[in-house]
PAKESE-424160 format. One record per residue: z, x, y of N, C-alpha, C in turn; residue in one letter; residue number from 1. Coordinates in nm, 4 decimals, padded with zeros to 6 digits, always signed. Atoms other than C-alpha are relative to their C-alpha. Layout:
BEGIN
[r [Z, X, Y], [Z, X, Y], [Z, X, Y], "A", NUM]
...
***
This chain:
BEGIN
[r [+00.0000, +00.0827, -00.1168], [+00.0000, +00.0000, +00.0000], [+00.0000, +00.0884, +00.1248], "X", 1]
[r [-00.0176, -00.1138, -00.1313], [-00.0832, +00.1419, +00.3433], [+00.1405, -00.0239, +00.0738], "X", 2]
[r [-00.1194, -00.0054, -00.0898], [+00.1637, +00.2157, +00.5684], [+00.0276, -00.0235, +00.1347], "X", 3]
[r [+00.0152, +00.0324, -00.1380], [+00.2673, +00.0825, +00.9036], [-00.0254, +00.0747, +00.0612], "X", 4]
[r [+00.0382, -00.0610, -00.1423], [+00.1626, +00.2393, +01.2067], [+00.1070, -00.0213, +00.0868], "X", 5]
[r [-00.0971, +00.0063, -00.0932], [+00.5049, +00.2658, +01.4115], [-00.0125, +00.0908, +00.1045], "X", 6]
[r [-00.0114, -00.1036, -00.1242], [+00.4250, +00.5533, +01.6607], [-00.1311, +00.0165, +00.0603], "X", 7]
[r [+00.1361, -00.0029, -00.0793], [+00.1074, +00.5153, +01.8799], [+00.0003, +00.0922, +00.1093], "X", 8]
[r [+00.0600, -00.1217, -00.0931], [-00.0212, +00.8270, +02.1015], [-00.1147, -00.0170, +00.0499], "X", 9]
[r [+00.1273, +00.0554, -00.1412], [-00.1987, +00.7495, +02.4036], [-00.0468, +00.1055, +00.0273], "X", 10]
[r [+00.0487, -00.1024, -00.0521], [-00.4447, +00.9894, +02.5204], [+00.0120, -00.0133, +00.1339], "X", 11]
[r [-00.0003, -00.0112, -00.1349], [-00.3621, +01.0872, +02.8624], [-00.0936, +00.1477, +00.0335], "X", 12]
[r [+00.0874, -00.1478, -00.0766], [-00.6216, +01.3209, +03.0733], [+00.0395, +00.0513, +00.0744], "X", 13]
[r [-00.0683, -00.0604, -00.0729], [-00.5279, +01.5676, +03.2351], [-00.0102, +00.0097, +00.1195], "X", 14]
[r [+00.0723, +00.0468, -00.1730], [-00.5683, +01.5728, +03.6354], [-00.1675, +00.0288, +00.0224], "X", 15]
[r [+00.0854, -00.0748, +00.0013], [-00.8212, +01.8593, +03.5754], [-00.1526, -00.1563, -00.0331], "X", 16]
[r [+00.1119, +00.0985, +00.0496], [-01.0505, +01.5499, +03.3368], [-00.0173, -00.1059, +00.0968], "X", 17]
[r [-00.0045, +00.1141, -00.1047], [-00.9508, +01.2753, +03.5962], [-00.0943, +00.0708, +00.1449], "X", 18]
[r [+00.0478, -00.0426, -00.1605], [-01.0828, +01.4565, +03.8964], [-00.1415, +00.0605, -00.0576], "X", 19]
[r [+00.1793, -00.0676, +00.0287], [-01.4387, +01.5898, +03.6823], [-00.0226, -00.1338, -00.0128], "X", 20]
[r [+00.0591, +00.1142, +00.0291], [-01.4671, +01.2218, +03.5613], [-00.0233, -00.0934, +00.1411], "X", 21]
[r [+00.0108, +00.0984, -00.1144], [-01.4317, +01.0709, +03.9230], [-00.1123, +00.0918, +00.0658], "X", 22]
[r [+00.1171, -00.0759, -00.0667], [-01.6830, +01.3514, +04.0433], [-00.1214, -00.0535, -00.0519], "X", 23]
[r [+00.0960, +00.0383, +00.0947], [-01.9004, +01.2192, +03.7741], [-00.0559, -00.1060, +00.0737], "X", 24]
[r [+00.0509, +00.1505, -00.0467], [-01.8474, +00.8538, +03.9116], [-00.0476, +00.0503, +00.1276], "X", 25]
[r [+00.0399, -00.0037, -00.1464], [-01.9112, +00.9458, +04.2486], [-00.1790, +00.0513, -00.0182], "X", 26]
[r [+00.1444, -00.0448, +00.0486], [-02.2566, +01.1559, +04.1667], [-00.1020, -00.0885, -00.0699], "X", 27]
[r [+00.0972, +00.0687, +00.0128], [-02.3602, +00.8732, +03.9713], [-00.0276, -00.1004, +00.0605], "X", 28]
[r [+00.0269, +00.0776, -00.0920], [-02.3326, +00.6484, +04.2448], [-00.0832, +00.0031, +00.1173], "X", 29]
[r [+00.0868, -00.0896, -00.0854], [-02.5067, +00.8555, +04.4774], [-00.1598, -00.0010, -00.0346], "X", 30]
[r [+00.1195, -00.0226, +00.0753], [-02.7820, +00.9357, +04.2135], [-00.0561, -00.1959, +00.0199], "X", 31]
[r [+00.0758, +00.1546, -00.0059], [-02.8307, +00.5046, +04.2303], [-00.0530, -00.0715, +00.1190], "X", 32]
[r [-00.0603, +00.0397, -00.1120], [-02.7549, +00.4621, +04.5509], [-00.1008, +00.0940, +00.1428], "X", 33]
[r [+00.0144, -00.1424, -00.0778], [-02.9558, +00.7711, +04.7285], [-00.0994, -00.0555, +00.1561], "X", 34]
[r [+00.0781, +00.0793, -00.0907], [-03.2067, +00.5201, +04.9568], [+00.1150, -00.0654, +00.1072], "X", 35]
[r [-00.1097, +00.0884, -00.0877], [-02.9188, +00.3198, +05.0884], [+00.0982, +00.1232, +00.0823], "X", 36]
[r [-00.0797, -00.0952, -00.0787], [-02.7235, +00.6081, +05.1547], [-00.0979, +00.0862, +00.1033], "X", 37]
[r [+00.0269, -00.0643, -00.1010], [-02.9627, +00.8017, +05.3350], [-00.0596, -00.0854, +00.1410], "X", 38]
[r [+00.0031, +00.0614, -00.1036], [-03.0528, +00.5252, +05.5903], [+00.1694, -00.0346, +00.0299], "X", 39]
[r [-00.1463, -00.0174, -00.0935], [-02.6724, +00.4587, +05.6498], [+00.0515, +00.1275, +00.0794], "X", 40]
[r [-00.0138, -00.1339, -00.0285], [-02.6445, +00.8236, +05.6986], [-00.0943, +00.0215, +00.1511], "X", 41]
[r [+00.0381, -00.0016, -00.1031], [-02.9089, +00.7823, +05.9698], [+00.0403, -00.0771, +00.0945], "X", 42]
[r [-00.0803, +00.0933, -00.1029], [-02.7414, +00.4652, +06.1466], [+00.1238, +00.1295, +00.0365], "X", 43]
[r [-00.1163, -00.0825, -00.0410], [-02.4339, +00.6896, +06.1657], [-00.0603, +00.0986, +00.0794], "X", 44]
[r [+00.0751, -00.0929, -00.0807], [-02.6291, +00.9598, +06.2957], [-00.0513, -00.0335, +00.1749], "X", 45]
[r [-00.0038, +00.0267, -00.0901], [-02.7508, +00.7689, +06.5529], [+00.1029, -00.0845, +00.0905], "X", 46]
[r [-00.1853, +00.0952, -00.0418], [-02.3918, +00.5657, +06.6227], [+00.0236, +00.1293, +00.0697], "X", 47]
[r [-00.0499, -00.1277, -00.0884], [-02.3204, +00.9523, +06.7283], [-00.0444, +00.0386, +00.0666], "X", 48]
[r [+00.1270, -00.0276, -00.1106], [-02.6061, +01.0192, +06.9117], [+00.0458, -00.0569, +00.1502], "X", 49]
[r [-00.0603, +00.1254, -00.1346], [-02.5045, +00.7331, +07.1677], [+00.0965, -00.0062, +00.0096], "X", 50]
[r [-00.1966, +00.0117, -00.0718], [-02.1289, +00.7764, +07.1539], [+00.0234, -00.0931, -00.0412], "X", 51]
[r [-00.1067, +00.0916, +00.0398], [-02.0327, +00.4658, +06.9872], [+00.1224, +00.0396, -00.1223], "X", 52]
[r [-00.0441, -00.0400, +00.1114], [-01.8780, +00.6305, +06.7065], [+00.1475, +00.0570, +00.0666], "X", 53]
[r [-00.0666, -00.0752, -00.0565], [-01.6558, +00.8312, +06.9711], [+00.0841, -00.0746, +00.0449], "X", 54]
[r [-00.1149, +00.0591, -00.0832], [-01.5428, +00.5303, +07.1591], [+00.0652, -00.0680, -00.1506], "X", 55]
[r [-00.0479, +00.0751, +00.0928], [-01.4630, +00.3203, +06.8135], [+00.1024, +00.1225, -00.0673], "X", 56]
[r [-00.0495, -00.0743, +00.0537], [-01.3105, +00.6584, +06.7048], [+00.1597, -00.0196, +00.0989], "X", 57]
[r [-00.0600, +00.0321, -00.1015], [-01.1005, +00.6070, +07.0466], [+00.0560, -00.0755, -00.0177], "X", 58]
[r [-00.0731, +00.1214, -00.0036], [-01.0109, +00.2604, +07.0285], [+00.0821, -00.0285, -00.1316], "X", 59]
[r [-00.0517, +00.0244, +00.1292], [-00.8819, +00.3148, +06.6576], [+00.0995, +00.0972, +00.0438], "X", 60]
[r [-00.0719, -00.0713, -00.0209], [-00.6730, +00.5891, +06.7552], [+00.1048, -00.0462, +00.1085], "X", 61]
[r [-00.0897, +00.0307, -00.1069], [-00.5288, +00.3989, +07.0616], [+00.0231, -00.1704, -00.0441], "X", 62]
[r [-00.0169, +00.1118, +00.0035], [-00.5088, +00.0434, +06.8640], [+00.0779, -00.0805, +00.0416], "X", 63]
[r [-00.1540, +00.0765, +00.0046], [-00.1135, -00.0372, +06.9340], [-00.0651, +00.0166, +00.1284], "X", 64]
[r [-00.0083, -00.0284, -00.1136], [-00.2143, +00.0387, +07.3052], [-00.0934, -00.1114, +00.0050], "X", 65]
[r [+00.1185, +00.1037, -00.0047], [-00.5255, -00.1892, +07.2869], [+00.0614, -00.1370, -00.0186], "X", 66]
[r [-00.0451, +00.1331, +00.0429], [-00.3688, -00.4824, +07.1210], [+00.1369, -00.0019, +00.0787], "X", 67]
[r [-00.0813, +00.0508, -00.1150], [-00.0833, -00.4848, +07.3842], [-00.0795, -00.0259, +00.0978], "X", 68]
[r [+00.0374, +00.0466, -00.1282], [-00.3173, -00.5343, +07.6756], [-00.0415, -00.1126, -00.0413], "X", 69]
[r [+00.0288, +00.1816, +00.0464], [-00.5083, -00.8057, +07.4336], [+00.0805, -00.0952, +00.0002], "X", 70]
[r [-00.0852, +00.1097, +00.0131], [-00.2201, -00.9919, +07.4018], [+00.0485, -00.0248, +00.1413], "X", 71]
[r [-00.0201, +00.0875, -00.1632], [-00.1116, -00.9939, +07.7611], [-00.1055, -00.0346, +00.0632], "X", 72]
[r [+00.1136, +00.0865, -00.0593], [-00.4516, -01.0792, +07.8853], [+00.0365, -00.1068, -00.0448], "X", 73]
[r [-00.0310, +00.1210, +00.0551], [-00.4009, -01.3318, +07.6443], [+00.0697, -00.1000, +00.0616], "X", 74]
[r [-00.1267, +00.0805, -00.0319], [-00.0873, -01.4709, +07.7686], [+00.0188, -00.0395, +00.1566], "X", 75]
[r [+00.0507, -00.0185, -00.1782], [-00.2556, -01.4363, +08.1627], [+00.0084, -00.2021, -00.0204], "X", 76]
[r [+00.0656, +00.1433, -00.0416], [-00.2466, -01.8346, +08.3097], [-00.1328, -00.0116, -00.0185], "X", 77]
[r [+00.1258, +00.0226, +00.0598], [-00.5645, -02.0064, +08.2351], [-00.0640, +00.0459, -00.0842], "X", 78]
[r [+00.1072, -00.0853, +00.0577], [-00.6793, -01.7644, +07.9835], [-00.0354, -00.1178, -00.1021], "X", 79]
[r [+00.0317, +00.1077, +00.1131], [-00.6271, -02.0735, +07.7122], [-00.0234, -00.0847, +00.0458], "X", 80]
[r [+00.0632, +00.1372, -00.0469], [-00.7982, -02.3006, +07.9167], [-00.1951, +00.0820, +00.0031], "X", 81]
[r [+00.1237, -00.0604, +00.0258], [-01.1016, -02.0333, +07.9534], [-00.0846, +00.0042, -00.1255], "X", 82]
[r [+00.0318, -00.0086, +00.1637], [-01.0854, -02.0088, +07.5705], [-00.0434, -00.1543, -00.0715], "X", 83]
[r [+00.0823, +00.1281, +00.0080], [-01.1398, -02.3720, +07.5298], [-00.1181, -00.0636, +00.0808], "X", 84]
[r [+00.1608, +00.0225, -00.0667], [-01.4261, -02.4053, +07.7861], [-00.0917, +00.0936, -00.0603], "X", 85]
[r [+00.0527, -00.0660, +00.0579], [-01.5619, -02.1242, +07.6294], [-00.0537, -00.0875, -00.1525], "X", 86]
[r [+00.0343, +00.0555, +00.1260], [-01.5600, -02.3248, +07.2938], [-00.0419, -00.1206, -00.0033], "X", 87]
[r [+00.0920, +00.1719, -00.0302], [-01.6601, -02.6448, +07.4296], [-00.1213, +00.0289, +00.0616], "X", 88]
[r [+00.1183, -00.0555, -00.0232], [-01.9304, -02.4717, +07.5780], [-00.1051, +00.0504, -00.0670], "X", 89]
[r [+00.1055, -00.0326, +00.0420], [-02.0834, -02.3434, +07.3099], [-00.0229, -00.1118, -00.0890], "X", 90]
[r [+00.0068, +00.1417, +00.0606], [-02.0215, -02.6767, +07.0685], [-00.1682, -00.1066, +00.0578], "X", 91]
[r [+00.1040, +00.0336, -00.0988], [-02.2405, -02.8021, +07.3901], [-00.1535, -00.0032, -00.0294], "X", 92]
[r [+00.1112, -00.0290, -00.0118], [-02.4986, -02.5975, +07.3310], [-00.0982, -00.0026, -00.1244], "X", 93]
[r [+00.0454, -00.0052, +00.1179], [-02.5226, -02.6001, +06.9690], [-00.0606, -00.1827, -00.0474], "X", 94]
[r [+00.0335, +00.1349, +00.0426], [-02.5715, -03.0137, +06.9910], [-00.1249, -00.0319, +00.0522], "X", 95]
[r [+00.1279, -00.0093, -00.0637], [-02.8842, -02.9534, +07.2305], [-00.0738, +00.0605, -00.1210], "X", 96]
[r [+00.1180, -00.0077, +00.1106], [-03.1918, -03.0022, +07.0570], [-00.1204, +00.1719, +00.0977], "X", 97]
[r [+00.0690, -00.1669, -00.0663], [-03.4041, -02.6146, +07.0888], [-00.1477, -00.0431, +00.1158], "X", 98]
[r [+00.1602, +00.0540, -00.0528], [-03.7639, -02.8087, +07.1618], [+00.0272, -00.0384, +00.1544], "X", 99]
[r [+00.0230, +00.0363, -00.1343], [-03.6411, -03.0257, +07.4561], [+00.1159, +00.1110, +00.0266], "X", 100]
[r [-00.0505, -00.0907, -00.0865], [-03.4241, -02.8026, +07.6123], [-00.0745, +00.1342, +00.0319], "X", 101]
[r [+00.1163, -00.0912, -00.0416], [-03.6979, -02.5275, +07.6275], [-00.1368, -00.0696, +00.0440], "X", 102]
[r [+00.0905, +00.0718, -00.1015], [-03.9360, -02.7961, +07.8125], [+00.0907, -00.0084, +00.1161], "X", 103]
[r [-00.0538, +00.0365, -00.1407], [-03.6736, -02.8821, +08.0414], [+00.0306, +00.1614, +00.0886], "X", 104]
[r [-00.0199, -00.1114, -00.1027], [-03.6030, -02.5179, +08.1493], [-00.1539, +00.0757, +00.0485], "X", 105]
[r [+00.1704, -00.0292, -00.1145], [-04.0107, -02.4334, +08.1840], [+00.0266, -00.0944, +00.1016], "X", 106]
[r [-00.0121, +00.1143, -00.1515], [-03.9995, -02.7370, +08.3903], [+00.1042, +00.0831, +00.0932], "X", 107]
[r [-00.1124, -00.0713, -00.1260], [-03.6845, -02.5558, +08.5795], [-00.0830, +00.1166, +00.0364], "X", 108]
[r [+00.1010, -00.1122, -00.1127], [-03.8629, -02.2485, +08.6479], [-00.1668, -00.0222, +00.0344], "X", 109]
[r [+00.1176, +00.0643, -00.0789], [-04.2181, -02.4053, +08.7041], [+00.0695, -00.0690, +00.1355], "X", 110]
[r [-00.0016, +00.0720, -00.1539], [-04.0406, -02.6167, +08.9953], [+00.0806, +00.1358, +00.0726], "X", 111]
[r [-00.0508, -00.1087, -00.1066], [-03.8093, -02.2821, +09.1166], [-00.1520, +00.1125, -00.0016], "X", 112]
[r [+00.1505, -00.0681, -00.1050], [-04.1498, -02.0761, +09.1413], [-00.0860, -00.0957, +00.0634], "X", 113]
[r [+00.0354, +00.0719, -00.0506], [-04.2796, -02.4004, +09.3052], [+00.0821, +00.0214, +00.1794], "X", 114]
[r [-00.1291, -00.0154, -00.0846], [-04.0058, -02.3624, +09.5188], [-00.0080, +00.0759, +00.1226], "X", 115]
[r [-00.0121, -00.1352, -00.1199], [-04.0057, -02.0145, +09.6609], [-00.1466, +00.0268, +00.0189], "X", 116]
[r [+00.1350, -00.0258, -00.0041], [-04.3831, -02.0562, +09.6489], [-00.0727, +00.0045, +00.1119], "X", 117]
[r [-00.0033, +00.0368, -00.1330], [-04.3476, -02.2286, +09.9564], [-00.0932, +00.0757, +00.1364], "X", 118]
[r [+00.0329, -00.1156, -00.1498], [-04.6295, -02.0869, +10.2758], [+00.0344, -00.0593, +00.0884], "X", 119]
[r [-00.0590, +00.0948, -00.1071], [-04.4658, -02.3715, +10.4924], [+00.1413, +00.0272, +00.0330], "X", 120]
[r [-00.1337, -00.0038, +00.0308], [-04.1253, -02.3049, +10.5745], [+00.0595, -00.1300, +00.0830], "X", 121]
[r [-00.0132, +00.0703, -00.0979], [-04.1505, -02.6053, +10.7957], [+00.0676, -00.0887, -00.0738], "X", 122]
[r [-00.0638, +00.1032, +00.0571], [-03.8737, -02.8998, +10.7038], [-00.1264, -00.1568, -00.0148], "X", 123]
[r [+00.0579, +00.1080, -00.0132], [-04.0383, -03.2078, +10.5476], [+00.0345, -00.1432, +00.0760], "X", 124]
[r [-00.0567, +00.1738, -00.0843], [-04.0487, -03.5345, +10.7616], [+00.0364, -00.0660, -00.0773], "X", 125]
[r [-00.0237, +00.0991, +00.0258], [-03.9382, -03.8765, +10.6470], [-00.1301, -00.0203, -00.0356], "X", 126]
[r [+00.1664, +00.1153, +00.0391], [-04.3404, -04.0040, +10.6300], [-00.0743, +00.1378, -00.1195], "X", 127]
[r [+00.0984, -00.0893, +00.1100], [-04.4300, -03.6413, +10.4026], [+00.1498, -00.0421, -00.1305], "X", 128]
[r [-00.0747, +00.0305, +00.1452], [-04.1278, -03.7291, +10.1805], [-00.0679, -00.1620, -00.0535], "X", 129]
[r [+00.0899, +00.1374, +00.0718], [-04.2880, -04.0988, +10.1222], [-00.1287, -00.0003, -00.0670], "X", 130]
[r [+00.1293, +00.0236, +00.0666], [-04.6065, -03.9603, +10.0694], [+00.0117, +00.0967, -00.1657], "X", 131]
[r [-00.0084, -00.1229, +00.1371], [-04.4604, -03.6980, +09.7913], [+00.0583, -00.1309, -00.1032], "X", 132]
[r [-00.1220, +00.1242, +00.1187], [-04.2586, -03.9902, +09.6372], [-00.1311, -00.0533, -00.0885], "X", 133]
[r [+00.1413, +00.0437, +00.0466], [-04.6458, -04.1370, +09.5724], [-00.0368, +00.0862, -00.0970], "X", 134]
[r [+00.0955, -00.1047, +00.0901], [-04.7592, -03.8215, +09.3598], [+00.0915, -00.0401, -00.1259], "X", 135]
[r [-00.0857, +00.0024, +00.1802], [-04.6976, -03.8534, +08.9365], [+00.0927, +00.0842, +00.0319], "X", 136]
[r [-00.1649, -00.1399, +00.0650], [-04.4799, -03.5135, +08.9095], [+00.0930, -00.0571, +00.1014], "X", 137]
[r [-00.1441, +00.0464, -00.0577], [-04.2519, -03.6133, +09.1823], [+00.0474, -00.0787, -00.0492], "X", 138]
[r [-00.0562, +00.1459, +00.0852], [-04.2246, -03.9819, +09.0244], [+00.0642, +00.0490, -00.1081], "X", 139]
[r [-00.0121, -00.0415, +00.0986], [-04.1958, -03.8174, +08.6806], [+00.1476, +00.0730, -00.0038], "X", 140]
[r [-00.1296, -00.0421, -00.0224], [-03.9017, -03.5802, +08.7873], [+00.1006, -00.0608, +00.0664], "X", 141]
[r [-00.0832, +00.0653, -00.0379], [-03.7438, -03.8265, +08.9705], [+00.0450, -00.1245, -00.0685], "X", 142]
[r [-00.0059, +00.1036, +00.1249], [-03.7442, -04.0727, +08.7017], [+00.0341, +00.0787, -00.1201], "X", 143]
[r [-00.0485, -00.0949, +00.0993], [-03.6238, -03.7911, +08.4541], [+00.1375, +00.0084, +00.0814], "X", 144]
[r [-00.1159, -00.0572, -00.0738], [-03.3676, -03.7110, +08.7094], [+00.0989, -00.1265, +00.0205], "X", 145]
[r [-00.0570, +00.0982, +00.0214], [-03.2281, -04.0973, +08.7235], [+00.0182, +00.0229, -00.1356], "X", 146]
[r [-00.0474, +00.0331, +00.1288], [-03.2613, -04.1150, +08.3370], [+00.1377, +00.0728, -00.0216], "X", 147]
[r [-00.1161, -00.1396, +00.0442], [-03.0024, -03.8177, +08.3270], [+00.1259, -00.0723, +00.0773], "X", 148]
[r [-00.1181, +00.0416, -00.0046], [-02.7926, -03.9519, +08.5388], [+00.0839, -00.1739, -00.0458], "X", 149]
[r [-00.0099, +00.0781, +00.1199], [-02.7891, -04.2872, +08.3406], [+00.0401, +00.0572, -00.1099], "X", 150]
[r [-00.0476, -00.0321, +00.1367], [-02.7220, -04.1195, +08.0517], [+00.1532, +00.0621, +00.0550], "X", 151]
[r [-00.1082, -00.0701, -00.0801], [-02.4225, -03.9179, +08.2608], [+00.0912, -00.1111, +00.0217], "X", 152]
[r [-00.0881, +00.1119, -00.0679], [-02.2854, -04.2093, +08.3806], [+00.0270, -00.0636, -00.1475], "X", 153]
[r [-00.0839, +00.0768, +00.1221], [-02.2687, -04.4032, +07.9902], [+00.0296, +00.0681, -00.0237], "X", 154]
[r [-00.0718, -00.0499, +00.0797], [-02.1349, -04.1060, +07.8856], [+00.1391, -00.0133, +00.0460], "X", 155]
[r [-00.1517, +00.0228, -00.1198], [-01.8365, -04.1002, +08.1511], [+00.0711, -00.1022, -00.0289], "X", 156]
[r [-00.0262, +00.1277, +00.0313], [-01.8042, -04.4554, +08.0915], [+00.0698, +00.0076, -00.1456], "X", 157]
[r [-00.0097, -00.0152, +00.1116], [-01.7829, -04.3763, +07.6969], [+00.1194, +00.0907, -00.0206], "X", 158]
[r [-00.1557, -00.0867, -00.0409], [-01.4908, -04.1084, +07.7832], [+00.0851, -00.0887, +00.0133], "X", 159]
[r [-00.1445, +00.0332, -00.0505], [-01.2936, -04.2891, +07.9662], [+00.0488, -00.1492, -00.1020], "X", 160]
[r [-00.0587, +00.1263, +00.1736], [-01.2871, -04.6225, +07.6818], [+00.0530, +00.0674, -00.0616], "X", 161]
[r [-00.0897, -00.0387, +00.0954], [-01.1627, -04.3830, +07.4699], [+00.1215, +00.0771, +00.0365], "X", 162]
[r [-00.1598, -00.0115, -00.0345], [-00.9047, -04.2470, +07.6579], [+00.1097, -00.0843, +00.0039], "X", 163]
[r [-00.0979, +00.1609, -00.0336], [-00.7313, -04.6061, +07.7672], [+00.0129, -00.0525, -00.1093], "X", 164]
***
């Protein structure tokens, strides 16, 4: 009958094997890896080139100093009212549709180089504003420019119901 097995001997390596076998891993990571590494190797290269490397080297070295001024900015009046306009601001922008809002700002700079286009600097009368009121684009922007504030006004309206 065989005999139990009561005393088990673990192979332990010695530092010497641990430190050739992690050279190993490292080399063969390198050897897989050698494309990726040599374009990171050039980002870094150029991170030093331009000094960002120097100031991030900076700002890691001076972090406790950094994150005390962040936090008292922080703690400045209005800063958490900035921080929520800031975030309602961009909410804002993210609910605007890309299409019309890049017609309505050509339209904004088509009418501001309309604008300063100006060879008259002469103020318009009362009888040349009646006759501009007559042309489509004026109608058109001024009937864009009511719709808006129709829509401005049910929204206001739509606020304040849900406040009361």
């Amino acid at each position: 009958m065989a005999k139990a097995i009561s005393n088990i001997e673990r192979y332990m390596p010695s530092p010497e094997e641990e430190r050739h076998q992690a050279i190993q891993q490292v080399l063969d990571a390198v050897s897989e890896n050698h494309q990726a590494l040599i374009t990171l190797l050039d980002i870094v290269k150029e991170l030093q080139e331009i000094g960002v490397l120097d100031i991030l080297q900076g700002a890691l070295k001076n972090r406790h100093d950094i994150g005390v001024i962040a936090v008292s900015q922080l703690n400045k009046p209005g800063m958490h009212h900035m921080m929520k306009n800031g975030m309602n601001a961009l909410q804002f922008v993210g609910k605007l549709q890309p299409d019309k809002l890049q017609n309505i700002l050509n339209a904004v700079d088509h009418g501001l180089d309309r604008m300063t286009d100006t060879k008259n600097d002469k103020p318009m009368g009362l009888l040349g504003m009646s006759k501009a009121m007559m042309e489509p684009n004026v109608t058109l922007a001024l009937s864009s420019m009511i719709n808006f504030l129709r829509g401005m006004g049910e929204g206001m309206n739509h606020a304040e119901k849900q406040v009361h």
